[in-house]
Every structure is written in C-alpha cells, then in structure tokens.
C-alpha positions as CSV (number, residue, x, y, z in Angstrom):
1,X,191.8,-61.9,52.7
2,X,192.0,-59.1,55.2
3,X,190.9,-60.3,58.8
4,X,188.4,-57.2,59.0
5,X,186.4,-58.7,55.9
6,X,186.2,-62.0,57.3
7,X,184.7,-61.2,60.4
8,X,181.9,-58.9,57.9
9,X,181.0,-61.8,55.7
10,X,179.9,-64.1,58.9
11,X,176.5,-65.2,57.8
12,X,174.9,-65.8,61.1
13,X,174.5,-63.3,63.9
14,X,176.0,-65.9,66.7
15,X,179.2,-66.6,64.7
16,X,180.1,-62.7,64.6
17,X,180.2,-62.9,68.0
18,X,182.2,-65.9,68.6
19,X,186.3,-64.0,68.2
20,X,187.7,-67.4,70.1
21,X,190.3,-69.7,67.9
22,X,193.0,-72.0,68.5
23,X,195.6,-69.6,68.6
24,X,194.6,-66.5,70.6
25,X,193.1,-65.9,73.9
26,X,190.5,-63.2,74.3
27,X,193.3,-60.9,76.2
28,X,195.4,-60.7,73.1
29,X,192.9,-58.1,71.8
30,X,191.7,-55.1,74.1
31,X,189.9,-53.7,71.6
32,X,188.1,-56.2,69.0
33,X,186.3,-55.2,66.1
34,X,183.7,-58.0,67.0
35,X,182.5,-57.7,70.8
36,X,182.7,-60.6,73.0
37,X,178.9,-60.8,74.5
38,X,177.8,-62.0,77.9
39,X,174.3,-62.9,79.3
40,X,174.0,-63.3,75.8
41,X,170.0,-64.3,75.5
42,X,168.4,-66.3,71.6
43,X,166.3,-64.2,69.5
44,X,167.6,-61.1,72.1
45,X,168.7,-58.8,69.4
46,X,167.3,-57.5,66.4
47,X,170.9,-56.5,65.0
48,X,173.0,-58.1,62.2
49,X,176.5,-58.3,61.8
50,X,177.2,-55.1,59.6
51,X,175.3,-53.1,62.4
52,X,177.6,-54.7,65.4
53,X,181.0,-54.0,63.7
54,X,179.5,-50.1,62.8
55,X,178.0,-49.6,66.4
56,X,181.1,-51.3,68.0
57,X,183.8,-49.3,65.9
58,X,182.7,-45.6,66.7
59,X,183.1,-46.9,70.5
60,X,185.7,-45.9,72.3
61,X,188.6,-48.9,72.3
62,X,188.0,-49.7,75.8
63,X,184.0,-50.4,75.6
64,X,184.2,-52.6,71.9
65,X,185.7,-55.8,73.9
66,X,182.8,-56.4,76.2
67,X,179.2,-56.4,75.4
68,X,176.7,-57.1,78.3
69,X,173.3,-57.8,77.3
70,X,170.7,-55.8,79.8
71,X,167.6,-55.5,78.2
72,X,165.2,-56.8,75.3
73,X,161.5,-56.1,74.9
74,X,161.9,-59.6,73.6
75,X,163.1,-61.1,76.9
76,X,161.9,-58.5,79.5
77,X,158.2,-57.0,80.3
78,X,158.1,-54.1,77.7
79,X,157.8,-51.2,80.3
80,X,159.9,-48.2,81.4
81,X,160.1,-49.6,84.8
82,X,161.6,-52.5,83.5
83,X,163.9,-50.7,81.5
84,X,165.3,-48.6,84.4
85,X,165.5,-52.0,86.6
86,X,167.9,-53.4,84.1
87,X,169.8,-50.6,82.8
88,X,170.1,-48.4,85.6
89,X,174.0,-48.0,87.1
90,X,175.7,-50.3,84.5
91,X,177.9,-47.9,83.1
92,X,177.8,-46.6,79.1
93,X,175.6,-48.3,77.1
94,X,174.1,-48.7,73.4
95,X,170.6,-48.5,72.6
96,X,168.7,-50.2,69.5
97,X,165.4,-48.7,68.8
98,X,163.6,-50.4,65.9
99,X,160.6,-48.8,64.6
100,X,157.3,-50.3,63.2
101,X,158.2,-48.5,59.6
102,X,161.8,-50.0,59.8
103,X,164.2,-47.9,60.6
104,X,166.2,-48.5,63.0
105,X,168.6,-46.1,65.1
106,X,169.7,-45.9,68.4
107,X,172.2,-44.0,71.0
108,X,175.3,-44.4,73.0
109,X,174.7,-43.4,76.4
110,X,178.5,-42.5,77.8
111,X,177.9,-42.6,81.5
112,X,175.5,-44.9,83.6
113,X,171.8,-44.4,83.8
114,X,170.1,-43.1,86.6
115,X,166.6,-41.1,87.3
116,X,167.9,-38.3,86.4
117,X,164.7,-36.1,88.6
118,X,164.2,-33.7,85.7
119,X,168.3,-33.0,85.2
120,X,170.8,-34.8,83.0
121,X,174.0,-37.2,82.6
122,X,176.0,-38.1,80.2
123,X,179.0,-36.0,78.3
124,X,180.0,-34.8,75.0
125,X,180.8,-38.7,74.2
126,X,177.5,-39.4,73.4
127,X,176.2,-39.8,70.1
128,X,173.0,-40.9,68.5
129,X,173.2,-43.2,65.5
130,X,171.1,-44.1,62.5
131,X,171.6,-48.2,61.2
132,X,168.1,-48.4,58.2
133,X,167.9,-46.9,56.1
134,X,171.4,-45.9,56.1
135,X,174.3,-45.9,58.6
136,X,175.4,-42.6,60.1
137,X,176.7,-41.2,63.4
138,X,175.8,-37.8,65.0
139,X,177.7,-36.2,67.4
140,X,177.5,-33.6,70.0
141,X,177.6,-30.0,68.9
142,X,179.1,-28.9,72.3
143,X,176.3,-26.2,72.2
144,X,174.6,-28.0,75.4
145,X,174.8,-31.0,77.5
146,X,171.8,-32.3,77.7
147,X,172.9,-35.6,76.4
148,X,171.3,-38.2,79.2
149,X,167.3,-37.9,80.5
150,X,165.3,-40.7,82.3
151,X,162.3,-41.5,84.5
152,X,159.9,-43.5,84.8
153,X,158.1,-41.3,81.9
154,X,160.6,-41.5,79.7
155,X,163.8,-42.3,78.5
156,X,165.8,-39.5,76.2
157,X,168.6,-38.3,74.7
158,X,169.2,-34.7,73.1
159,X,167.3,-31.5,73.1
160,X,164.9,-30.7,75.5
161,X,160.8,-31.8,76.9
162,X,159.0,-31.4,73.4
163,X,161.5,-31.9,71.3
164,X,163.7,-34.4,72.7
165,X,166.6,-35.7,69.6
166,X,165.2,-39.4,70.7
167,X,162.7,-40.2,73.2
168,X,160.7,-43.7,74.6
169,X,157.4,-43.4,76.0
170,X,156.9,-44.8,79.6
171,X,155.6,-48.3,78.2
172,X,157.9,-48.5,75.0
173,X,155.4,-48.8,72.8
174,X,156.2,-45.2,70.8
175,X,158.8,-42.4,70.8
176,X,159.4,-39.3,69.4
177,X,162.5,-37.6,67.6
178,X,163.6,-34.4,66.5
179,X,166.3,-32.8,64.5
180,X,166.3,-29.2,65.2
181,X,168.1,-29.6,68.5
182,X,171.1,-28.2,70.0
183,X,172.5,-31.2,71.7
184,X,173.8,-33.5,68.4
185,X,174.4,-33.2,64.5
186,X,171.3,-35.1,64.2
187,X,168.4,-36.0,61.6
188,X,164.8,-36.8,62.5
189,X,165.9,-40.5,62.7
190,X,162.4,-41.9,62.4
191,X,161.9,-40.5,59.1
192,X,158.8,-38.5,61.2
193,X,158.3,-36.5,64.4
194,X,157.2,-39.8,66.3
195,X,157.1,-43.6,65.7
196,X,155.4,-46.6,66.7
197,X,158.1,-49.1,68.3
198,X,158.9,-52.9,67.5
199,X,161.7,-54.1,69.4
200,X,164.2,-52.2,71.7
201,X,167.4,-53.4,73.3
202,X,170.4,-52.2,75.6
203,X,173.7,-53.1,75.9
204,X,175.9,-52.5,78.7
205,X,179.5,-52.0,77.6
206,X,182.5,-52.8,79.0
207,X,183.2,-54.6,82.1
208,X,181.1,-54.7,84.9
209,X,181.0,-51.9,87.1
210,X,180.5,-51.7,90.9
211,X,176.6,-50.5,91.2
212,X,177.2,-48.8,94.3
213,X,180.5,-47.0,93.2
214,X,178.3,-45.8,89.9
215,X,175.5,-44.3,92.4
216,X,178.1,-42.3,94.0
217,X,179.6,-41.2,90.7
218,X,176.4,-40.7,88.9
219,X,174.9,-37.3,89.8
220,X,172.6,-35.2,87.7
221,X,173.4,-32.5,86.4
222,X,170.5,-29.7,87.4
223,X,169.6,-26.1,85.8
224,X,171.5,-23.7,87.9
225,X,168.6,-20.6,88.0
226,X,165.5,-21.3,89.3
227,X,163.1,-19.3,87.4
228,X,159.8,-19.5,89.1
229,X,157.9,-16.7,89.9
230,X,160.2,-14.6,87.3
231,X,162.8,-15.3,90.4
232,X,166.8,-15.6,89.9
233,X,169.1,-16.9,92.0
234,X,172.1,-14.1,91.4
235,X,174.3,-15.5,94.1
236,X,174.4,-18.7,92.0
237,X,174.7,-16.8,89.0
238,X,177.5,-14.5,90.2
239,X,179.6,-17.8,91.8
240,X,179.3,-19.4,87.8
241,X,180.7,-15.8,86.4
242,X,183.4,-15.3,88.6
C-alpha cells in the first residue's frame, strides 16, 4: 500500500511518531509527513494520529520534520505565566486547545512568542485550525495583521480585545472565540462565543532557535496613531502616506 496510508493506520499515538527504520536515516526526509518529536513527555498530548498528519501537512515543509514539545497543562502548572515561561522565543509554534464540550481546535503561531505590550506578531502565515468535530484550516484574509497577542492576561490570535478569533484566559481554564473577525476565514471554533478548557498544549516547530537572536528579531508590531484625547500624530501619518 501507499507509504502515506501506512503511516495513517498506526494505531498508537507513539508509533506515528517513530519515522526511524533500517534503511533510512532521519536526513533523508526534510520534510516528513509524520514529525520527529523531541522532549517528547507520556500522556503530554491529547492528539491522535489523523490530527498530527492534518496539523503537520498544512505546515510549511521546513517546520513538519521537527516537533518540540513546550507545554502541557498535563505536565506544566496550568497558568499563563507558565505558558509564556515555556513558549516564549521558540520560534513558530502549534497550539491544541481542547474544550470541555469536545471540540478541539487550535492555531499556528508563525513567528516566536513574545509579550507583545498591547501590539502584535506574527504574519499572514498564520492560520487557526478546527480538528472535532471536523477538520478545517482558516487562513488569513490579508484584511489585517493582527495574527499574534500575548500577556500575562491572555494569549490570542485574530481580531481584536472583545472579539478575539481565539483567546486563553490568564489561568487557562476558559477562552473565548469569535468568527466575525477580520484577521482569518474563521468559524466560531468552540461551537459558542466562549468555552470552558480541558487540556492545552504547544508545540515548538522546527529546530531550535537561538533565544537571544529571537528577542532581537521579535518586535511588536504597535498601532501607528495615538488617538487619546481625539489626538493624531499627522507627522506619523504623513511619513506612512508618502
């Protein structure tokens, strides 16, 4: 049978992630349809292996070789500030968000995290992602870039304060998420405005990066006029028109 279906009809979440045999090494393949895992953790993941090989094929080729486990709220304190200690400056990443009312959905961050003070990250690679009750991928529109927001409130992705396209709470243990946003192609991925959580978990992807090379590279992006007061910073505005 076709190599591809093999790898699909593993029955045990371990064995799709274990790509070595006799006859290959793991450089003969830069870009796997099964990821190669490190820091790897038991009982870490909530994820079968029909979700891996649909997460890991609408990845860019260079980031499906290499997953790097950072975070689990079933190996790590279940708070924001944990989060951000683990994911923070590890370049692109997937989240998996699985709600109390099963669904399950997630995100693919594109660039590092970082507090992000109120501004964003990310780029138009982004992409949110539903896995139950049904697989689907939603892009960016181009409309905006608010792809990337986190402190140690929150975590998001999409839209805007209110109406974010997913959003954690500060001690993961509910979120929100809308569809009418202008970020991503998205639906309410919940199934309802806001959700109670049951597991969350991040994966780093790719190689390793250098933390302090990702700090320098890693800059917000903030909202150009400053409003307050009715105010307008024309000089700013003029410099992005001409």
């Amino acid at each position: 049978g076709h190599p591809e279906i093999g790898k699909m009809q593993k029955d045990v979440f371990d064995d799709i992630f274990d790509t070595k045999d006799d006859d290959k090494t793991e450089e003969d393949d830069p870009a796997p349809l099964v990821p190669v895992p490190s820091d790897f953790e038991e009982n870490c993941s909530c994820l079968d292996n029909a979700s891996i090989l649909f997460i890991n094929t609408n990845l860019l080729l260079e980031y499906r070789k290499n997953w790097r486990f950072l975070y689990s709220t079933k190996s790590h304190g279940r708070s924001m500030n944990e989060l951000i200690s683990k994911i923070s400056y590890r370049g692109p990443t997937v989240i998996i968000v699985k709600a109390s009312n099963g669904k399950m959905f997630g995100a693919h961050a594109s660039t590092s995290w970082c507090d992000t003070d109120g501004g964003w990250v990310g780029n138009g690679e982004c992409f949110l992602f539903s896995i139950e009750p049904k697989m689907a991928v939603f892009h960016s529109t181009g409309k905006d870039e608010n792809f990337q927001s986190l402190s140690s409130d929150s975590l998001a992705m999409g839209g805007s304060k209110g109406s974010y396209g997913l959003e954690l709470n500060d001690d993961l243990s509910s979120g929100t998420c809308c569809a009418d946003i202008q970020t991503f192609h998205t639906i309410q991925l919940a199934g309802d405005s806001s959700f109670e959580v049951d597991h969350v978990e991040v994966w780093g992807l790719g190689p390793e990066p250098d933390m302090d090379t990702e700090r320098a590279n890693t800059q917000p992006r903030k909202p150009n006029l400053s409003t307050r007061g009715g105010n307008v910073d024309m000089l700013d505005l003029e410099s992005q028109i001409m």
